[in-house]
N, C-alpha and C positions, 0 to 999 in steps of 0.2 A: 688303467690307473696311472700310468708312466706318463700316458700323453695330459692327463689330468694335471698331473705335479709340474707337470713341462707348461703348462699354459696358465699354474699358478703361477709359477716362476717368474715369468716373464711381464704378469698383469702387477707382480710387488715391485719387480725391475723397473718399468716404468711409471710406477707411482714413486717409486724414491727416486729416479731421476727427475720426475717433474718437481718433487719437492725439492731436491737439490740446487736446480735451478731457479728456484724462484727466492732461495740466501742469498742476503746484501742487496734483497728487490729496494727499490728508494721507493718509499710511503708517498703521495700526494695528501696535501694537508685534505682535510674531510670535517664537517659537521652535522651530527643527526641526534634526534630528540629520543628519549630514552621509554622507558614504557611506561614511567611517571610523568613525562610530558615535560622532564629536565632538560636545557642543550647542555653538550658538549662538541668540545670542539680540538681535535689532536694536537695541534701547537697550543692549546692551551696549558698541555701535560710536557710543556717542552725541557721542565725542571727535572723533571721524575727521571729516577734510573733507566727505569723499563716500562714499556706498556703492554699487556696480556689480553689477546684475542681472542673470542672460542666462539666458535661457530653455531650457532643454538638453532633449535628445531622443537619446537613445541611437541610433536609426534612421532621424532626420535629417541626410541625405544633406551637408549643407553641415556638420554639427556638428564634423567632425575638423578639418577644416580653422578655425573659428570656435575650437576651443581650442589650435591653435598661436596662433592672433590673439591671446586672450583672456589667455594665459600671457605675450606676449608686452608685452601692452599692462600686464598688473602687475607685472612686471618692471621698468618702466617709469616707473610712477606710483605704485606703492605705498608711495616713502617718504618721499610727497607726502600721506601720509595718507589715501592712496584705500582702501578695503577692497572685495575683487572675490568674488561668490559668481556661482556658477550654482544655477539653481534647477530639479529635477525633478519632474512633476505626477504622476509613478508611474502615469501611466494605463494606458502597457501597459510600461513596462521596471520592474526589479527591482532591487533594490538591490544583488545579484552584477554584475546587465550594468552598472551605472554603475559598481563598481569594478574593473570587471576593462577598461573602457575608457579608463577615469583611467589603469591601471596600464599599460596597454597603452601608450597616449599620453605616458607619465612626464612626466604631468600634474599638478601641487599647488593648483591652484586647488578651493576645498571646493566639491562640491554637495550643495545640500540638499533633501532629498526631503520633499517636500510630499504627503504620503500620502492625505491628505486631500482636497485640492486648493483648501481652503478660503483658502490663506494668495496661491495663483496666483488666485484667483478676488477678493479684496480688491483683490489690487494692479492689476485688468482686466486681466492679461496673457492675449493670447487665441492668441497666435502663436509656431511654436517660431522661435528665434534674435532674438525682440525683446528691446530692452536696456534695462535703466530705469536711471537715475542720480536718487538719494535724497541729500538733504542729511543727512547724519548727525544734526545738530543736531535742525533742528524738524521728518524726517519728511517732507518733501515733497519732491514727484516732480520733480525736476528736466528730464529728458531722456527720451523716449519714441522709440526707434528701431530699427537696424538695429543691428551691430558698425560698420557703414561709416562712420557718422559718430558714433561713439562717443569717437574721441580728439579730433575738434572741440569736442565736447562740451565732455569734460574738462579741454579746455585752457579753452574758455570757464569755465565753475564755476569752476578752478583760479584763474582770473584776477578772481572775482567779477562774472563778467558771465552773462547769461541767453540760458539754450542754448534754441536752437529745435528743436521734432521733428522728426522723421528719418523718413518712410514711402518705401520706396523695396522695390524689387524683389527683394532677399535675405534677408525676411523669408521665415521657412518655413510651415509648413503649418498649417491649424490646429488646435488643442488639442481635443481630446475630453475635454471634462469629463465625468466616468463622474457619475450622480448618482445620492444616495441609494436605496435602493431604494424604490419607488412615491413617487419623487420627486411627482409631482402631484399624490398625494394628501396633506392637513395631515398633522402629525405630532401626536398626539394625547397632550398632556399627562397623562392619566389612565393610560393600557395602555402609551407608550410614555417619555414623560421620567419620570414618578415612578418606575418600577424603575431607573432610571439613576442615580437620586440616594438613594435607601434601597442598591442597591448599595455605589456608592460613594464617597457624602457625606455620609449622614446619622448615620452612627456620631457625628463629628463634630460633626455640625452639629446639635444641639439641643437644648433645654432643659437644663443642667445641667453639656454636654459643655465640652471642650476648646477647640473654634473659636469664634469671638466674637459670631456669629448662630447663629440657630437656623432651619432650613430650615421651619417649623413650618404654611405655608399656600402654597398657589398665588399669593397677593399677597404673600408677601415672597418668592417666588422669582420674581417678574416684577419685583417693587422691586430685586432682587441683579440680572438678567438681565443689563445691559450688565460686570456686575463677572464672572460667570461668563463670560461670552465670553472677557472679556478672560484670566484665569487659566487658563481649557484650552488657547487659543492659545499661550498664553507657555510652558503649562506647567508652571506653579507650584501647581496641582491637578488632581487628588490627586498628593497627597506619593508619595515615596520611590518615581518610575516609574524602571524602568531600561530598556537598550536589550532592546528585545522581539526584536529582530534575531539578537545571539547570546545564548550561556549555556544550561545548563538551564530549564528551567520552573518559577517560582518560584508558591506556592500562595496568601502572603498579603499579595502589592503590590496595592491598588489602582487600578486603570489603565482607561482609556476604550479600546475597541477604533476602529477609524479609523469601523466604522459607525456607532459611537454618539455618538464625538465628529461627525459630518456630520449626526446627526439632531438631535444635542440643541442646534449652531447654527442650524441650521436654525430649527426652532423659533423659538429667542431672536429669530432675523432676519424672523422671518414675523408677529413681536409678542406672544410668548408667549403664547397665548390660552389657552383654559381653555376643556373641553370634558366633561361628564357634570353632572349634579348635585352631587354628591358631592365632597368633595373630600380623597385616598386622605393627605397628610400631615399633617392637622388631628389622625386619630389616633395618629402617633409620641407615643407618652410620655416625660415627659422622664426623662433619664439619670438612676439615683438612683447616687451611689459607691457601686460593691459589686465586689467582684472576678469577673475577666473569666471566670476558669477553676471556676468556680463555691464553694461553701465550702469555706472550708479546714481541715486538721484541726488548724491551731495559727494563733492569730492573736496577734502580739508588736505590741505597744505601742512606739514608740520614744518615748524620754523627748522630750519636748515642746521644741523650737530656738528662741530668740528671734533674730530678724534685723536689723540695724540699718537705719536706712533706705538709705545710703551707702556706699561707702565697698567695699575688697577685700576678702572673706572666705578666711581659712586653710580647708584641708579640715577640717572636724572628724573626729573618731573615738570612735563611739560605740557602747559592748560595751552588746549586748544579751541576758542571758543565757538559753537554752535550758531546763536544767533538765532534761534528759534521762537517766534511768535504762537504758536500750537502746538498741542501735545501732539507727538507722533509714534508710529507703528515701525520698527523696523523689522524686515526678513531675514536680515543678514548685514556683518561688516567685513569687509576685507582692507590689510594692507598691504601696502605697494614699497617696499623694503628700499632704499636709497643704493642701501653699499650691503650687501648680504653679506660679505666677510665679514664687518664688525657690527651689527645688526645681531645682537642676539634674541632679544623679544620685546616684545612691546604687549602689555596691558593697558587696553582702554576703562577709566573708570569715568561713571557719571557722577559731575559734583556738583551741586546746585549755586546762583549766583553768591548766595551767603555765606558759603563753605570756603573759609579762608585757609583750610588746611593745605599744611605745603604738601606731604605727603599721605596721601589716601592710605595708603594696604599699610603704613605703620598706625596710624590713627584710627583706623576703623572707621572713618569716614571713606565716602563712598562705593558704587556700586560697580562688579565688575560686570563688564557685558562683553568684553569679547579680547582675542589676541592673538598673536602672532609669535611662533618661535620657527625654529628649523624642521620642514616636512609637514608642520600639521599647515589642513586644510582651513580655508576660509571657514570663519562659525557664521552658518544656513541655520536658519529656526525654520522656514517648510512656507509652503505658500499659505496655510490655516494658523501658522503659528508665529509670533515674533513677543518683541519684548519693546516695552514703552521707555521713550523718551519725553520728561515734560517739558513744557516748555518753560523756558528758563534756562535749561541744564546746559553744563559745558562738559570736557573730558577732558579727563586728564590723564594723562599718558605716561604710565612707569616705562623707561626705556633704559634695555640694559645694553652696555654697548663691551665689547672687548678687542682689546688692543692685536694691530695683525702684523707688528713691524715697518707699518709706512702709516702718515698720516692721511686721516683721509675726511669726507666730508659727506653725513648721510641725509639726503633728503627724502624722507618716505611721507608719503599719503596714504590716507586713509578713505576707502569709499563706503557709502551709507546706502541701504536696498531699504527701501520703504515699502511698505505696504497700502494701497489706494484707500483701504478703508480698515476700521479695525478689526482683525483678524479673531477667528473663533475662540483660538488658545493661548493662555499666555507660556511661555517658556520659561525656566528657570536653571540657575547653576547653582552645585555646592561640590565639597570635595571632604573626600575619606581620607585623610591625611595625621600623620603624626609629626610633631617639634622637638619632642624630650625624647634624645638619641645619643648614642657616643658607639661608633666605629672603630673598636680596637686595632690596631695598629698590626701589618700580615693580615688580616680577615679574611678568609678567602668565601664565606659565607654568612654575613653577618644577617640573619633574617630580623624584619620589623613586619609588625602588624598593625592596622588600623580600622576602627570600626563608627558606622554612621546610622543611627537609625530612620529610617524613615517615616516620619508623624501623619501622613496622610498618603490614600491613597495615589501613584504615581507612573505614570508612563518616562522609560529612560531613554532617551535617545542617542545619548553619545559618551563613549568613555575616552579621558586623557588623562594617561601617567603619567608621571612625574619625578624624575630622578636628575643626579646630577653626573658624572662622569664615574663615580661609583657604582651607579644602579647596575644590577645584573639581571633580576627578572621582578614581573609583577602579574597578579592575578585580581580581578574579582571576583568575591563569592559570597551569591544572597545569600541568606538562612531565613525561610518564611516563618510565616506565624505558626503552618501548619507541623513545623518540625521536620519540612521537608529543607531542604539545600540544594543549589547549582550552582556550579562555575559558568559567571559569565563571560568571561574573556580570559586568555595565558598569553602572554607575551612574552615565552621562553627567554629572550636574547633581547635587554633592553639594550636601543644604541640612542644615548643624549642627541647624537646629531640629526637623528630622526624620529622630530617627538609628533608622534600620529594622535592623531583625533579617530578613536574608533567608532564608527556608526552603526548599529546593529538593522539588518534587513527589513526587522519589524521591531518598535518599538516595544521595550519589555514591559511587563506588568509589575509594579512592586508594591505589592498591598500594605497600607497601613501597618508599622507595627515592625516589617523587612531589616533586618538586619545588614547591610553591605560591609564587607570585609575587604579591604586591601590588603595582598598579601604579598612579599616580596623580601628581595636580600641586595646587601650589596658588598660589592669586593674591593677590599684597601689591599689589597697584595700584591706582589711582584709579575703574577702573572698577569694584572688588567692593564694593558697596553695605555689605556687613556688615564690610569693611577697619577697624580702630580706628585703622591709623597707617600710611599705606602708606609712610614718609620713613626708616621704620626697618628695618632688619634684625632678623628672627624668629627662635628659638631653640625647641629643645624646651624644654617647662615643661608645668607641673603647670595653671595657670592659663588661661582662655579668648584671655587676650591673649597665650597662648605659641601653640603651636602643636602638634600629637600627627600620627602617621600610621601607627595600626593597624589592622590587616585581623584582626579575633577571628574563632575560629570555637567553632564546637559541632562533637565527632565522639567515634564510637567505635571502639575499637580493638578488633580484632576476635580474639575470646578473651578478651577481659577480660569476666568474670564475675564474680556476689557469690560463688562457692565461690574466684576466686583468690587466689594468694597478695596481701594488702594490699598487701606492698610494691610486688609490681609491678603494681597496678589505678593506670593512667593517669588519675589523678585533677590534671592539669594543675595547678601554683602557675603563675597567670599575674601577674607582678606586676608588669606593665605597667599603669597607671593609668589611667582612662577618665575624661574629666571634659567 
């Protein structure tokens, strides 16, 4: 019994020395999606007093009981500025059994699943039901303990005084960190991180591209190494990820699967080494501008934009004339951006020689067919599908341009993919959008909804949201005729600067009668970094300091073909404005 309490002793000695040690640990910022499929993200909470971690396990036997506590305890303190998460290491529960435990529990405290387990393994949390208390501000680990003495805690903090850790015997079992696979063996910069980054970073990233380095050697990606850690944890690359959780299967997001984001930290944490001779990025070429969809059969000249250096630009609108003797099929349009700093978008509209309107999307004169903003991809209708040009038409071109402190001059082109003969399907666009809005002033969640029925049966093939520096997230969700419903797409973390065109793997079904739902919110408050004014109340406008909230899509209705009658081929006037 002696040698028993002897070798108790010393296994609680070293559990409060490890928690001791791990007070005043510095936080690395983190972002991870919650089990409603919410982001968050830690400096987002950088206002807040405190932030409260608890280590959840679906199958840990104290855990039910720990989230009456835990709910009980933010009930309590939360309008004390406390902000309370739990946090799941996904090592063997799911992201169903957390929500359906939450729901079960009529529990509102968010957990966040850490997939990875990279973001539990930062914080040294090794044990399920330990509590960590973070000073919101600078990051550091205030409190290391049990639930049990987690409101001494926070009454201490609360009072600015310095909490002591907490080891004690309700701490639960320990974490099985799952590890990479052939965790022991290095992870091998040559076979395994460069397909990870020519995947999907290097489009981006080099000589000539978009992004502002160039991925171009093994030394300048072990010079970036501590800057890529920190953007795949957060999240901030690659662009335009949404929740893999629900939706269909989209074809052209860029996204880290959890294996390769746990290799390619790995890596960065092991010291980025460098292993072959050879070294596989030195060969990237740099990007020369040429259009993505290869040549086109008509390539327009847009008369040449002077931009001031300062100051709010009006849309311009600018006819570009066609000069077409035959109606035509096209596949696709892509443009060729002059000056990507001040080049915010461009909407091509069709407007016939008689159509004297100066501006289309105010007039509701003509038709939009395609466009350019930041990140989204060329608009592709398919090799069986495109949409008519008659002959006559010219385009007219909304261009919104904004000022970048030097003046400058944009010459962008436009190229046109035709089709040889007339194609099976016709394609069409509309958008799930709302106008009548007002953005209270602080909002840190202002949710808007919008709803489109669908009058015929419809294949959809592409989704593009729609926000302005406000936007925070956005969903679609059908509701059938049958009373059934699905989420077809979550864009947890809208970023304006990367407005994606989503494509779904297989085009969806929306039977006559479908309801489409865009759902989303946006944040005027101190915490949205890209905020111009959070003291003000927002409005729809035309301009980036207004605010927009359309859900566009690409779809075809189904029977609309080049033998039918024009009138009724769904060639969408969406003259909802995109900027």
């Amino acid at each position: 019994m002696k040698a028993l309490n002897v070798a108790v002793f010393w296994f609680w000695l070293l559990l409060s020395s490890a928690l001791s040690a791990d007070i005043d640990q510095r936080v690395e910022d983190f972002a991870l999606l919650d089990h409603t499929g919410k982001f968050h993200q830690l400096s987002y909470y950088g206002d807040q007093r405190g932030i409260v971690l608890y280590s959840h396990g679906v199958e840990y036997s104290g855990a039910n009981s720990d989230i009456d506590r835990f709910e009980k305890l933010q009930s309590q303190y939360g309008d004390d500025q406390v902000v309370f998460f739990m946090i799941n290491t996904f090592s063997q529960d799911s992201r169903d059994s957390v929500a359906e435990q939450m729901r079960n529990k009529e529990a509102s405290v968010p957990v966040l699943l850490d997939e990875t387990q990279i973001v539990s393994r930062d914080l040294s949390i090794s044990r399920l039901g330990e509590v960590l208390v973070i000073d919101a501000e600078n990051r550091r680990v205030l409190h290391r303990g049990d639930i049990d003495g987690l409101e001494a805690s926070l009454q201490k903090v609360l009072a600015g005084q310095d909490s002591e850790p907490k080891g004690n015997s309700s701490l639960g079992p320990e974490i099985v960190f799952e590890s990479s696979s052939d965790e022991k063996d290095s992870v091998s910069y040559t076979d395994e991180v460069v397909p990870i980054l020519k995947e999907n970073c290097v489009k981006c990233h080099r000589e000539g591209a978009i992004a502002p380095w160039a991925m171009s050697s093994h030394q300048m990606i072990k010079g970036f190494s501590p800057m890529i850690r920190e953007v795949v944890l957060t999240q901030r690359m690659p662009p335009g990820q949404i929740d893999p959780h629900v939706g269909r299967p989209i074809e052209n997001v860029p996204g880290l699967t959890v294996e390769e984001r746990k290799r390619l930290v790995r890596w960065i944490d092991s010291g980025s080494p460098k292993d072959g001779n050879s070294d596989p990025l030195t060969d990237i070429e740099a990007e020369v501008q040429k259009f993505s969809l290869g040549e086109p059969d008509i390539v327009l000249e847009v008369p040449s934009q002077s931009i001031p250096a300062t100051g709010v630009i009006d849309y311009r609108y600018v006819p570009v004339p066609l000069n077409l003797d035959e109606d035509v099929w096209i596949s696709g349009m892509e443009f060729l951006p002059g000056d990507r700093e001040v080049l915010h978008h461009v909407i091509a509209y069709l407007t016939s020689p008689a159509d004297k309107t100066a501006k289309a999307s105010s007039a509701g004169s003509g038709q939009n067919i395609a466009g350019f903003a930041p990140g989204r991809q060329p608009d592709y209708f398919g090799e069986d599908s495109g949409r008519l040009i008659p002959r006559g038409s010219n385009l007219l071109l909304q261009m919104h341009y904004t000022t970048s402190g030097r003046e400058a001059v944009d010459a962008t082109k436009v190229g046109i993919f035709l089709h040889k003969k007339p194609p099976a399907y016709v394609m069409s666009g509309d958008v799930v959008g709302q106008r009548r809005f007002m953005i209270p002033p602080g909002a840190k969640e202002h949710k808007l909804e919008a709803t489109q029925e669908i009058e015929r049966d419809a294949l959809l093939y592409q989704f593009t949201p729609h926000m302005h520096f406000r936007g925070k997230y956005m969903s679609y969700e059908a509701f059938y005729p049958d009373g059934s419903s699905e989420v077809l797409l979550s864009v947890p973390k809208y970023n304006f600067n990367w407005q994606y065109s989503y494509r779904p793997q297989e085009p969806i079904f929306l039977p006559a009668g479908t309801k489409l739902v865009a759902k989303g919110a946006m944040d005027n408050s101190d915490r949205n970094p890209a905020n111009p004014d959070s003291s003000k109340p927002v409005f729809f406008g035309l301009q980036t300091m207004h605010e927009m909230f359309f859900g566009f899509i690409t779809l075809r209705y189904i029977g609309d073909t080049p033998d039918s009658d024009p009138s009724a081929v769904a060639q969408v006037r969406v003259s909802a404005v995109m900027e």
